[in-house]
Structure formats: C-alpha cells, structure tokens
C-alpha positions as CSV (number, residue, x, y, z in Angstrom):
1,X,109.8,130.6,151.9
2,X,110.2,128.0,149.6
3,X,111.8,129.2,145.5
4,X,109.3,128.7,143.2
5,X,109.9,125.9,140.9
6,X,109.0,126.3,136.7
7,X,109.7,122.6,136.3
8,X,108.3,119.5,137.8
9,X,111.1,117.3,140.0
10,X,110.2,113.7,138.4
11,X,113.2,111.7,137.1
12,X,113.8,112.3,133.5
13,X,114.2,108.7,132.0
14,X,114.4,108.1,128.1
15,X,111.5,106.2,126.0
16,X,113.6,103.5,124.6
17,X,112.3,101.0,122.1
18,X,114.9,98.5,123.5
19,X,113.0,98.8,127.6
20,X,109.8,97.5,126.0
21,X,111.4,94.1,125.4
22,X,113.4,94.4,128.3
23,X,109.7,94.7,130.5
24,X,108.4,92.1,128.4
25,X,110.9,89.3,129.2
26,X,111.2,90.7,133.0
27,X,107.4,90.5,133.3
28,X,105.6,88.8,131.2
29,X,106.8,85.1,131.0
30,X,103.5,83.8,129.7
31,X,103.5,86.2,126.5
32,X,105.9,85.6,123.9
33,X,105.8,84.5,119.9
34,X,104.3,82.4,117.6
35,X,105.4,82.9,114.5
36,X,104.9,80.6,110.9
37,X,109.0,79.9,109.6
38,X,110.0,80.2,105.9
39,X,111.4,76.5,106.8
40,X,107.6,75.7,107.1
41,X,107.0,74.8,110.5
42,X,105.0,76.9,113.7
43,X,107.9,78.5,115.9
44,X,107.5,79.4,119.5
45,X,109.4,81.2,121.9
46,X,109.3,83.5,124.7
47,X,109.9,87.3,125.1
48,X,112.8,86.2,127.3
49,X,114.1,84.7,124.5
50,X,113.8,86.9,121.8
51,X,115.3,89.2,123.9
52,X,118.5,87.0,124.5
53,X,118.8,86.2,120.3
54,X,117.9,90.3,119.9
55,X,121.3,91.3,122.0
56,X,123.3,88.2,119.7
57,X,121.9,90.1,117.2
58,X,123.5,93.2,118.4
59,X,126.6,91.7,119.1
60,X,126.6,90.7,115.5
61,X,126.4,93.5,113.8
62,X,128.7,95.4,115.9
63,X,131.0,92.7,115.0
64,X,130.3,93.4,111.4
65,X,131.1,97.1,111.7
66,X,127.9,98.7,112.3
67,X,128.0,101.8,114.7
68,X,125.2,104.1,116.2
69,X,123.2,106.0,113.4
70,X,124.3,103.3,110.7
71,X,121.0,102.6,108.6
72,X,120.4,98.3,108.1
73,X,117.9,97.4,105.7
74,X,115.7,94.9,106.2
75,X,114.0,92.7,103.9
76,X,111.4,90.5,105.5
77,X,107.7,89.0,105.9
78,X,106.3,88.9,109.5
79,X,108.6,86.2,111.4
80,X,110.5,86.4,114.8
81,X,113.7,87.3,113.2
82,X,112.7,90.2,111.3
83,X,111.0,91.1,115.2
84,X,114.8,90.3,116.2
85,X,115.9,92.7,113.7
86,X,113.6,95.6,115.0
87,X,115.2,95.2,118.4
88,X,118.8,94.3,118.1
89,X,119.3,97.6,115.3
90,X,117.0,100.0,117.2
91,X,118.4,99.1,120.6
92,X,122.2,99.4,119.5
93,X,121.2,102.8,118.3
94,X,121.2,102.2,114.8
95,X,118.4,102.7,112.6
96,X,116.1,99.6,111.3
97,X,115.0,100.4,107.7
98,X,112.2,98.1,106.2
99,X,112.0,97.8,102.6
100,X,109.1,96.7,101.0
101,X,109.9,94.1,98.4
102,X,106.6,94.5,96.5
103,X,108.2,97.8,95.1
104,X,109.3,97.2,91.5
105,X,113.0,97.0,91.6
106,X,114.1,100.3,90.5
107,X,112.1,101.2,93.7
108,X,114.1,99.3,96.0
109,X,117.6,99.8,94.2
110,X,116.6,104.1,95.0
111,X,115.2,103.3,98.5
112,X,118.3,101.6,99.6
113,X,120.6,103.8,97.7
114,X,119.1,107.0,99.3
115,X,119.4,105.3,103.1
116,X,122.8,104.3,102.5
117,X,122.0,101.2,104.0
118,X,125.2,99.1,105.0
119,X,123.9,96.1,105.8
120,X,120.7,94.1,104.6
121,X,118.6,91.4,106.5
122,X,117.0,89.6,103.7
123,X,114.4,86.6,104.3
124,X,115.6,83.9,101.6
125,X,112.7,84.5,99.2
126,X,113.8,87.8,98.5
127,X,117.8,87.6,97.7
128,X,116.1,87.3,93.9
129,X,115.6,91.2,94.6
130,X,119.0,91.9,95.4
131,X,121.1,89.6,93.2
132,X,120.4,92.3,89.7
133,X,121.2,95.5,91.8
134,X,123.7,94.5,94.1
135,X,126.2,96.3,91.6
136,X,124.1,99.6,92.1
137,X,124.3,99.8,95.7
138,X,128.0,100.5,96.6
139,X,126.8,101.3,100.6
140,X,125.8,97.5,101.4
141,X,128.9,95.8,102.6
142,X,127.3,92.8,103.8
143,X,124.0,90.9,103.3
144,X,122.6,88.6,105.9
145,X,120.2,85.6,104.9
146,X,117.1,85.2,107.4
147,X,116.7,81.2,107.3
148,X,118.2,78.0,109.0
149,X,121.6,77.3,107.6
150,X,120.5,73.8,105.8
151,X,118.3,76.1,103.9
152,X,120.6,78.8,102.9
153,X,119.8,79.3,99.3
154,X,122.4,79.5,95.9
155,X,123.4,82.6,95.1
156,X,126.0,84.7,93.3
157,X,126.1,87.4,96.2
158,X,129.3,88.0,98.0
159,X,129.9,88.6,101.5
160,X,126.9,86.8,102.3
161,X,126.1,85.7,106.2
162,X,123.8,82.7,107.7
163,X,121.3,84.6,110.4
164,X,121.6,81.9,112.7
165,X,125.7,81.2,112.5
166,X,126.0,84.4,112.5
167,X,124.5,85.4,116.0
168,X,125.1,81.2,117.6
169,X,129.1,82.9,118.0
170,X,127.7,85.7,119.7
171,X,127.0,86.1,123.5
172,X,123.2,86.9,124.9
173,X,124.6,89.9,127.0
174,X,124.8,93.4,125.7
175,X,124.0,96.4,127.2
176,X,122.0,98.7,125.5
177,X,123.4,102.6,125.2
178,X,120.9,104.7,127.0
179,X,120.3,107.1,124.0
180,X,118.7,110.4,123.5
181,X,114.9,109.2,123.1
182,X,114.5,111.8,120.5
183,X,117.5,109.4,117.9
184,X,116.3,107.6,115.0
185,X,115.1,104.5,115.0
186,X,113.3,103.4,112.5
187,X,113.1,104.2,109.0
188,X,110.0,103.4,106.5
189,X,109.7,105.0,102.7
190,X,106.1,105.8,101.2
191,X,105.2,104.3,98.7
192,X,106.2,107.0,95.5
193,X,102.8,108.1,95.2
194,X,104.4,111.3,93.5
195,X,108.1,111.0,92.4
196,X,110.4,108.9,93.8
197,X,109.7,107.1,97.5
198,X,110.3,109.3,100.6
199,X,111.7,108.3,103.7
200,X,109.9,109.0,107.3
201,X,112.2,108.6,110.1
202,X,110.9,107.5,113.2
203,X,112.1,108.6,116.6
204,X,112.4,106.3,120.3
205,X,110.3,108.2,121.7
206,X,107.5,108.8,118.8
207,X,107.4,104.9,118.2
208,X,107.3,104.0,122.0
209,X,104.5,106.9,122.5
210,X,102.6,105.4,119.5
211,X,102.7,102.1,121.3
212,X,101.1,103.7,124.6
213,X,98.6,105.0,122.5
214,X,97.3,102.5,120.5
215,X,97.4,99.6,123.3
216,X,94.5,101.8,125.1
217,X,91.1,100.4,125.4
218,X,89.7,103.1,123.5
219,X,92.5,102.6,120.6
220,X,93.3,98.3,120.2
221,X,92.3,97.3,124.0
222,X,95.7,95.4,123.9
223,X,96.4,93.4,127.1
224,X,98.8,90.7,128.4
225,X,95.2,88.5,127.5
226,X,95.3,89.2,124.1
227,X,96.8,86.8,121.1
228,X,97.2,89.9,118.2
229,X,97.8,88.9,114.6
230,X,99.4,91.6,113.0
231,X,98.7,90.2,108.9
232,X,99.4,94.3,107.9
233,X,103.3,93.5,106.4
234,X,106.4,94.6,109.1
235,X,107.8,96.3,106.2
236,X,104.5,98.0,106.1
237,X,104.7,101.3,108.5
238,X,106.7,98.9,111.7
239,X,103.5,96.4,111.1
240,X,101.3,99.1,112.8
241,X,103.6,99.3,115.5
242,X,102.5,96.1,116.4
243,X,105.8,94.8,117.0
244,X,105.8,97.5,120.1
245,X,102.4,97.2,121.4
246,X,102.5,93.7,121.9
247,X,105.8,93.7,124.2
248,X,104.4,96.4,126.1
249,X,101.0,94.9,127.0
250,X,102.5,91.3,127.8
251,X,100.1,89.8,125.0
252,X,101.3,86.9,122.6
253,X,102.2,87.9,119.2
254,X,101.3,85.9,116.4
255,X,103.3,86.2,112.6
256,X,101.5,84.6,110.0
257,X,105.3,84.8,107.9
258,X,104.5,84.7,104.2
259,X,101.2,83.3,104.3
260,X,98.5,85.5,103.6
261,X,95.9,83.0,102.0
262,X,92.8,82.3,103.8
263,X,94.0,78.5,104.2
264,X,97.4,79.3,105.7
265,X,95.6,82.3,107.7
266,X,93.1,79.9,109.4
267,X,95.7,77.7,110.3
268,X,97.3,80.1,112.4
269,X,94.2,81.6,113.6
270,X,93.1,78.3,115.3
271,X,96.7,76.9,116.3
272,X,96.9,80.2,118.7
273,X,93.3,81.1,119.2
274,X,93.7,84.6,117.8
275,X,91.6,86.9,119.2
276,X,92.5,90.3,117.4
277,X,93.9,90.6,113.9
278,X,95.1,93.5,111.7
279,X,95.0,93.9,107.7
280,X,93.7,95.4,105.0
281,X,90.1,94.8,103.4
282,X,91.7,92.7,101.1
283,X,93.1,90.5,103.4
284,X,90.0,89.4,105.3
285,X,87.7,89.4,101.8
286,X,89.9,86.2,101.2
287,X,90.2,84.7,104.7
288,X,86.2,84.7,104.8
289,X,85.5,83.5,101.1
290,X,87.5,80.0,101.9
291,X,85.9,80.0,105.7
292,X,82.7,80.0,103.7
293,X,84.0,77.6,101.3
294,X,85.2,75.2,103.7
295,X,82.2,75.8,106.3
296,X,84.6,76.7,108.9
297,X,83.9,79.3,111.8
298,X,86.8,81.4,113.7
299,X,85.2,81.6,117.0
300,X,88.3,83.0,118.9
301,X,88.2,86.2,117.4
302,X,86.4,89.4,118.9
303,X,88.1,92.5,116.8
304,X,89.3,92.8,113.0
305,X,90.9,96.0,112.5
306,X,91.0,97.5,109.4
307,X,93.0,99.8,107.6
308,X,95.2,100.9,104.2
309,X,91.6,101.3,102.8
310,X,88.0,101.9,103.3
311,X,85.8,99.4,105.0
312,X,83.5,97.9,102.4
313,X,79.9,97.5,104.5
314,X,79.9,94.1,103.0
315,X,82.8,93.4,105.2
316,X,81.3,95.1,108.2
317,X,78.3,92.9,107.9
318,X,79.8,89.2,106.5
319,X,81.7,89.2,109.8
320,X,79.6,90.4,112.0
321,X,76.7,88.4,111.1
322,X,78.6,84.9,110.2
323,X,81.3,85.5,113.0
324,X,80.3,87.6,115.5
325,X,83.5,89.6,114.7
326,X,83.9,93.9,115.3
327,X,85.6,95.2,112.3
328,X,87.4,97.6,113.5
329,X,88.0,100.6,111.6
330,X,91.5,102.1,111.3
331,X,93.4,105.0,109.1
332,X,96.5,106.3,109.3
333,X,99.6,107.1,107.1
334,X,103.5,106.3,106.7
335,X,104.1,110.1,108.1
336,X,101.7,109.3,111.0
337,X,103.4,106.0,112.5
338,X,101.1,105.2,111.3
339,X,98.0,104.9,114.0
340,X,95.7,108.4,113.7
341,X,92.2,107.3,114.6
342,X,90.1,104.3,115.2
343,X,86.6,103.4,115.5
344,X,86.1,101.9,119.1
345,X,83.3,99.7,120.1
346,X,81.7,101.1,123.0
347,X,78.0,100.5,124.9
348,X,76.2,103.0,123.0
349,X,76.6,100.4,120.0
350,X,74.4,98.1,121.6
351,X,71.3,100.2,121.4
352,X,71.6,101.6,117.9
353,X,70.7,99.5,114.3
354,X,72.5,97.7,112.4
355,X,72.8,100.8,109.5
356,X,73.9,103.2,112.8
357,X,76.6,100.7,113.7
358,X,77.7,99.8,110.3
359,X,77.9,103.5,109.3
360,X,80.6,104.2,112.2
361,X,82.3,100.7,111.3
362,X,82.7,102.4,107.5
363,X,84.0,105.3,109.1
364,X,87.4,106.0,109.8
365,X,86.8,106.4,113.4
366,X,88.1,108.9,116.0
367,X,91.3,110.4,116.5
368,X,93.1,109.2,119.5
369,X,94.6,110.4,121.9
370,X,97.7,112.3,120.9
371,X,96.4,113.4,117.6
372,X,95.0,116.5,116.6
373,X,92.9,116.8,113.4
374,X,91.2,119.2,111.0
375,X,89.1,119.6,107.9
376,X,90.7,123.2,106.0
377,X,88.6,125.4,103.2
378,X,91.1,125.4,100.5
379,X,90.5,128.3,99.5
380,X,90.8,130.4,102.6
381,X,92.8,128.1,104.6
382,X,90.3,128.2,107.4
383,X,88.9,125.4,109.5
384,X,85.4,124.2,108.0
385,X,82.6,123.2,110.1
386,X,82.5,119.4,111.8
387,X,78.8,118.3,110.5
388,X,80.0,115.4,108.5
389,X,79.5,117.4,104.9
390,X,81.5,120.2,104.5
391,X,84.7,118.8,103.1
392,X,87.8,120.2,103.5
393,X,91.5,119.2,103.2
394,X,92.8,117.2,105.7
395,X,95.9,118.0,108.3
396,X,97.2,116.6,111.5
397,X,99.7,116.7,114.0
398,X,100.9,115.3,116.5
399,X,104.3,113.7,118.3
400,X,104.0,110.9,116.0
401,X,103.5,112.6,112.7
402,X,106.7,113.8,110.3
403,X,107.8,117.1,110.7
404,X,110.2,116.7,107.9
405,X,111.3,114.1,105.4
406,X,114.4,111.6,105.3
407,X,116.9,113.4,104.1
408,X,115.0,116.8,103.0
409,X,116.3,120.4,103.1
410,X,113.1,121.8,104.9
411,X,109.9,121.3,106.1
412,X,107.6,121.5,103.3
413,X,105.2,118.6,104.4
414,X,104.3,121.1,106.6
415,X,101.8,123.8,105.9
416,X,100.3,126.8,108.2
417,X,96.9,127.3,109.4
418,X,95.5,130.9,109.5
419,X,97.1,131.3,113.1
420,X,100.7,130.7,111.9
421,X,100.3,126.8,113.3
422,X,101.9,124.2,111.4
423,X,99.9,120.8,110.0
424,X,101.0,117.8,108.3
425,X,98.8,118.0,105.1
426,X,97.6,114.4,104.7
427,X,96.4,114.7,100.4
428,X,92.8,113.9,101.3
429,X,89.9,115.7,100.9
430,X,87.5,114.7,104.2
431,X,84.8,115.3,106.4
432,X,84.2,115.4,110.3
433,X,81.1,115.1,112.1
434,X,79.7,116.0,115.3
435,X,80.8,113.1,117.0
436,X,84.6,113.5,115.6
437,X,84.4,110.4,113.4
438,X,86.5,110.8,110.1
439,X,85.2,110.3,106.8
440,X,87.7,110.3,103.8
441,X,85.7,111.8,100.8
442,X,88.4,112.2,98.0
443,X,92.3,112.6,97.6
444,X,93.9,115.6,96.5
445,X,96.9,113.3,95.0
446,X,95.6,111.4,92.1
447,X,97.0,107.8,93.7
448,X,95.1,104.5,93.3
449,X,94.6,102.4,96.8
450,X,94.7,99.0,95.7
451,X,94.5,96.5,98.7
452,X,96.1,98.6,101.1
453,X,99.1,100.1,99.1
454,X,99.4,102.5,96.9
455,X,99.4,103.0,93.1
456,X,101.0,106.0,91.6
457,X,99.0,107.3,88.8
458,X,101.3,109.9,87.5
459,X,103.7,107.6,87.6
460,X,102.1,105.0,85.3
461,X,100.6,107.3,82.9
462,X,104.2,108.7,82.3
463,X,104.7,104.5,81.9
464,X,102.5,104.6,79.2
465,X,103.3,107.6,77.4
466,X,106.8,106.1,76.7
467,X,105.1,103.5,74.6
468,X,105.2,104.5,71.0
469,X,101.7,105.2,69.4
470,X,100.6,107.1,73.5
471,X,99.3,110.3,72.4
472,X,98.0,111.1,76.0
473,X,97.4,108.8,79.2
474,X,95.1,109.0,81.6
475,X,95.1,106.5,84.9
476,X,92.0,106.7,87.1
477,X,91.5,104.2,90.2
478,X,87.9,103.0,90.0
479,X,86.0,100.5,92.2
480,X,87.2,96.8,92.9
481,X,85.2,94.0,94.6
482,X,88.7,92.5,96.2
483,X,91.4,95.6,96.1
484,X,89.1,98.3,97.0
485,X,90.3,99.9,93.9
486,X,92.0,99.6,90.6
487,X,94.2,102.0,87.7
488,X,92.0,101.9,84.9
489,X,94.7,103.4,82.0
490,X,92.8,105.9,78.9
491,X,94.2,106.3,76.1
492,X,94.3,109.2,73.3
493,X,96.3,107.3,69.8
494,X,98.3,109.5,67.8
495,X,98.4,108.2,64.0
496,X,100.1,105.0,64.4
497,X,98.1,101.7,65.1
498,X,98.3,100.5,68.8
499,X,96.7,97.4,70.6
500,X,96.0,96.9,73.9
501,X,98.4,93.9,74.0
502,X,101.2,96.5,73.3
503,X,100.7,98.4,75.8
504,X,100.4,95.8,78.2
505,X,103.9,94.4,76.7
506,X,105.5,97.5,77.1
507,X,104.2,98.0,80.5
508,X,105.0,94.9,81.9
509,X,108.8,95.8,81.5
510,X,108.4,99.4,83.2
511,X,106.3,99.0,86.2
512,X,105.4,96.5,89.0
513,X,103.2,93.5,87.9
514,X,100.5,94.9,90.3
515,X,100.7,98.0,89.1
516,X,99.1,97.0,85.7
517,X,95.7,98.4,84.9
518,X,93.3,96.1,84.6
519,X,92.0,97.8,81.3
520,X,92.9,99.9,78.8
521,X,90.2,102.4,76.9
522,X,91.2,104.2,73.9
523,X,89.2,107.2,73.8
524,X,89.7,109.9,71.2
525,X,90.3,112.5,73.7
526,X,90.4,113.2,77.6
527,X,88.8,115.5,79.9
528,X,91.1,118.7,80.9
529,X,90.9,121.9,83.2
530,X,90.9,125.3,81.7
531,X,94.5,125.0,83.0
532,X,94.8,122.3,80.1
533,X,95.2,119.6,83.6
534,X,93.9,116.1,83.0
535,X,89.9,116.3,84.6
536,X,90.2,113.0,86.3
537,X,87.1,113.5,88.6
538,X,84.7,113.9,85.4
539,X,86.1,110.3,84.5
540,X,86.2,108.7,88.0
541,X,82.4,109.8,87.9
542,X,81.9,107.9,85.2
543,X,84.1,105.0,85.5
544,X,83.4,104.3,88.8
545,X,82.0,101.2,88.8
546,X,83.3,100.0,85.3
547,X,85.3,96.6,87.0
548,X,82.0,96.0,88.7
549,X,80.1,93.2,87.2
C-alpha cells in the first residue's frame, strides 16, 4: 500500500515578474511597444527588445552599486523606458519605487527619504523636482536622466547619468536570480490622504497573480489581439498593472508618454488602432469634448475602463451612444494592487434598457476572482445584508491586498471581523447587492477625489489654519463637472480682516497647485459633533452641487 501524501507532487516554480517578459519575447513576436518619446516622436519596438535594453539596464545598475533589496526610484510618465525600469530593477531583485511627481515637493522629498532610495530614474521634465531637495536626500547617490543624450537637459545635479550611454556599455545578457516569489518588488506610496504618504510594497508573486487575474475575460479580456492604452500614470499603482498584463497576454502596449490632452490622445489612438484604454473620468471627459469638437470618431475602440472615481452616467452614455464604446467600470486602491472589481460586459446586457445597463456601468462592478469583499455594521462589527441599501464599511482581502505598511511596526491596516478574521479596511462606507456589484456610498476618511487622485482635507484645512486671520477651517469635496470633485475650503475669521486673495496667497506656498480649493466661504461658524468634531456631512449636503452651474 501506497503512504498517503498531504501535499500535491507538482514542481514548485516561483512567480517572477522578470518570466513574464521573458514569455513575451520567446512567444509573442508580433506584440511589443508603442510608446509616444519625450524627444517627440512615436517609438516602436518589440518585447524581444525591451527585454534585451531591460537586462542592459540590469547590468547598469549593478554596475552602479545596486544590490538585491536596494530601493530605485523612479520618476517617469508612461514611455518604454520607465517599462524598462519596471523590469531591469524588479528582475535583478531590487525594488522599483514610482514616485508620483504631482505630489507637492515636500511629498516627494519624505517619500524618497522614507524608501531610502539610492538611485533615481528621472524622465527630463522632472529633474526641476529634484534639483531643490537634492541636499535633503543623503540616500540617492546617483540620478539617471530618461532621454536621448542630445537632449540631456542643464542642470546643477551631480553624479548625473545619460539612460541610454549608460546602458549602450552594457551587454544584453544577464541572468536573472531565481528569487523567493514572496521578495519585494515594487513599491508605490498613497497619496497622504491622512498624515504623511504610506508606502505599499508589492510582492513577485502578488503583482504576477494580479496580472493573471485581471487579463481574464471576465476582468479586462486581455489577449495577444488586443492594443491596451494604459492613460492611468505608471507611477500611479504600477499603471494598473498594466505593464504586467500586457507581456503576459502577448497584446501590444501603447504609452501615450506625457500627453494626456484629447489631441495628443487621439493621435495615439488612431496611429495604433487602440482598442482598450484605461483612465480616470477625467481623462476621457476631455478626449470626447475635442472628438466632438473636431467631428472625429474613434472607431477602434470596444472597452474604456474606468477607475480612481465614480463613473459619471454622462460618460456611460456620451460614449456609448456617439462611439459605440463599453465604459468599463473599475475600483480598486494603492493597498489592493490595485485591481478589486470590475464591471464585465456580458450577454444579459443585451436584453436589459439602457437605465439597467447604465446603472451597472455606474457601479463599481464585481469583485474578481481572488478577492473577497464585505459591507460591516459599524457598530457591531457584523456583516450587513447584500440588497444594495444597507451600507456598511467596507473590507477586503485578498493575495493582492497589504497586510502591512512599508516600513510599519504592525499590522494595524488590518482589522477583525466578529470571527477573529482579518480585513483590509478600505475608509469607505458602501453597499452590495444581490448580484455582488459594489456601490461606494460615502468615505469614512474625509479625502476629496479629484480626477482620480486624492486630496487630503485634513491636510489643507491645517494649510489654512496657519494663515493668520483662520479662526477655524473647514474643507469639503463637493461635485465637479471635469474632476468628479473638488475641496471647497470654509472659513470662521477671528477679529482681524482676511480676503480671499490671502488665503489663496498663503496657500499657494503650502500646498500643491491642484490642491487649491476652488472657493473659499467665510461663514461665521461651522457645523460640529457633540464630540466638538467638524460635521462635514451637514455641509457636503448642502454644498453639494455649489461648483455646479
């Protein structure tokens, strides 16, 4: 008689974010990217090629005294070399850490500070970021400009390297260490919505199971067919994962680089005959207002997906009606990788109206596969009924969502269900129906959503309050036509006369530019708890549509 056996006898072989290219440029030679250069011009190349410049890249910064575990920043719009960057670091076994440069400075100065990054990959746009805090950040010993060398720009930065001189001296051959899938690989910092930015580190294997995931018919419906445009930022959340997805499935990536306008965005859109593109509201409000403008139709696409905020049912209809386009709806968060759940088209769509469909489309879909979800009573910590009204406070899990935070002592993202199970608590206040489609009601963090990123309101009322004359301040996001939403800022005076104009003034030199509020109310006094907390839902109720003309 045969032992039992407790274990299954398959080979054990690691998820490695460096074998998706590798697959990609052994199998796939008709996939590749297309990718719009700083220099200006449409760049093209295939995976076999990216994968060749990805192991220079390697060799580089090995060369340059980077080691397994090291953190290298990245500073970078959507172009093949920042795509270079994701799989040279992450394959060596270091850990690729996108910055967003949209933070205000102080932001970025703490973000890189806190990783210790030791090297930066900077697109040439954005060494103006670095050149006033280089002083601050004793861990960079080198910086690395992302351009052609005739367009390396001036600059008073030492120790300063040319991208492509640096990795021409380098050979295509490196073999990548065959690391524990559970390493770091990547590295991405929230936005600060409370407090300082926190980092989420992603695993090999978390990032390279996200990508299985979301490729899935029932997630993106990625295949070696498709042309994706990822227009969501790479230093946004790994682009959506993007970056992975595409390698995996065989299917042509196209990076619109720093061109986000509706003109630039069409141009890209027809050069590759696009077929599925990624972004938030904002994003696509503007790409349609100059294809209207210009009387111009997009007939390659089939799928929009939407995420970062809600999906306006004027969206939903404008492109189904004038383009025959799915907007796809998407949410998901920095701790989730960030895919969670999507809104699928499927054949039951094609019997229901246009108010069924468009009420799924406004939705924030499904959970896939992989994640778990649940709406909680706050109160009793119990799980609330799935009929699309009770509301309840969100939490997930899953093996792409944080256990723990960069750098943290514990787990306190985590919370327990009444069984003792842990949760990632998400901050919003939702709803689930019948049919598992999620509905995000509210947020428990007071944060403002505007186009896709967030806006912290604590943060810029304690802005305000450092202007002399601020008594009290008060910032409440409230409906936008373009950016989903808006801070409005309240203000209670003490005795001393105060304008708007000096608040803005005063503003200006604390906070990010699109972080101003886009109007200021002096009020003679504010809503508050019995707790003496500021009431912000009383004046959110109110203010709603104030920006709303």
């Amino acid at each position: 008689m045969s032992p039992p056996f407790s274990l299954g006898q398959m080979m054990s072989q690691p998820l490695l974010i460096c074998d998706l290219l590798e697959y990609a440029a052994q199998h796939h030679e008709h996939g590749g990217i297309i990718s719009k250069r700083l220099e200006g011009d449409i760049h093209h190349y295939s995976y076999k090629e990216a994968l060749k410049r990805s192991k220079q890249l390697a060799n580089a910064l090995t060369q340059l005294g980077a080691k397994q575990g090291d953190r290298i920043g990245t500073l970078a719009w959507n172009g093949y070399r920042h795509f270079e960057c994701y799989y040279g670091i992450s394959g060596m076994g270091a850990i690729c850490h996108t910055i967003n440069p949209r933070l205000f400075s102080e932001q970025i100065e703490y973000i890189i500070q806190h990783a210790q990054d030791n090297i930066l990959l900077v697109d040439a746009c954005f060494i103006h970021l670095i050149e006033p805090i280089i002083e601050k950040l004793p861990s960079v010993k080198g910086i690395v400009v992302m351009i052609d060398e005739d367009h390396m720009p001036k600059t008073s930065l030492d120790n300063m390297y040319n991208y492509e001189a640096l990795i021409a001296q380098q050979s295509t051959e490196f073999t990548w260490p065959r690391l524990d899938p559970q390493s770091a690989a990547c590295l991405c910092y929230t936005s600060g919505t409370t407090g300082n930015p926190k980092g989420v580190l992603y695993s090999h294997e978390s990032t390279v199971l996200h990508a299985f995931a979301s490729r899935n018919p029932d997630a993106l419906n990625i295949s070696s067919d498709s042309v994706v445009m990822p227009v969501v930022p790479m230093y946004h959340v790994c682009a959506w994962g993007m970056p992975y997805i595409a390698p995996m499935a065989g299917a042509t990536l196209v990076l619109p680089g720093s061109g986000m306008g509706g003109e630039d965005l069409y141009t890209l859109i027809d050069h590759a005959n696009v077929d599925l593109m990624l972004g938030v509201p904002t994003v696509w409000l503007g790409l349609l207002e100059y294809l209207n403008k210009q009387n111009l139709k997009i007939p390659s696409v089939k799928t929009v997906g939407v995420g970062g905020a809600a999906s306006p049912r004027a969206l939903v209809e404008a492109l189904d009606k004038q383009h025959n386009i799915y907007l796809l709806p998407i949410w998901g968060m920095t701790e989730t990788s960030p895919l969670a759940t999507l809104g699928a088209k499927h054949k039951a769509m094609d019997n229901m109206t246009d108010n069924e469909r468009y009420k799924i489309q406004t939705s924030a879909g499904k959970p896939m596969f992989g994640i778990e979800m649940e709406i909680f009573d706050e109160q009793t910590n119990a799980p609330l009924p799935h009929d699309g009204i009770s509301r309840g406070l969100l939490r997930v899990r899953g093996p792409w969502v944080i256990k723990q935070y960069y750098k943290s002592d514990n787990n306190d993202c985590l919370v327990k269900d009444s069984l003792g199970q842990d949760w990632f608590d998400t901050g919003d206040i939702a709803t689930l129906d019948s049919h598992s489609y999620l509905r995000i009601v509210d947020r428990a963090k007071d944060v403002v959503k505007s186009g896709g990123e967030w806006i912290s309101s604590i943060d810029l009322e304690n802005a305000a309050l450092g202007c002399d004359g601020v008594n009290e301040a008060c910032v409440i996001g409230v409906k936008h036509e373009k950016w989903d939403e808006r801070p409005l800022l309240f203000i209670v005076k003490n005795e001393k006369p105060l304008a708007k104009e000096t608040v803005y003034q005063f503003l200006n030199e604390k906070v990010a530019k699109w972080w101003l509020p886009d109007d200021i109310i002096f009020v003679k006094e504010l809503p508050h708890t019995a707790t003496g907390k500021l009431q912000k839902r009383t004046l959110r109720d109110e203010y709603w549509e104030y920006l709303i003309k």
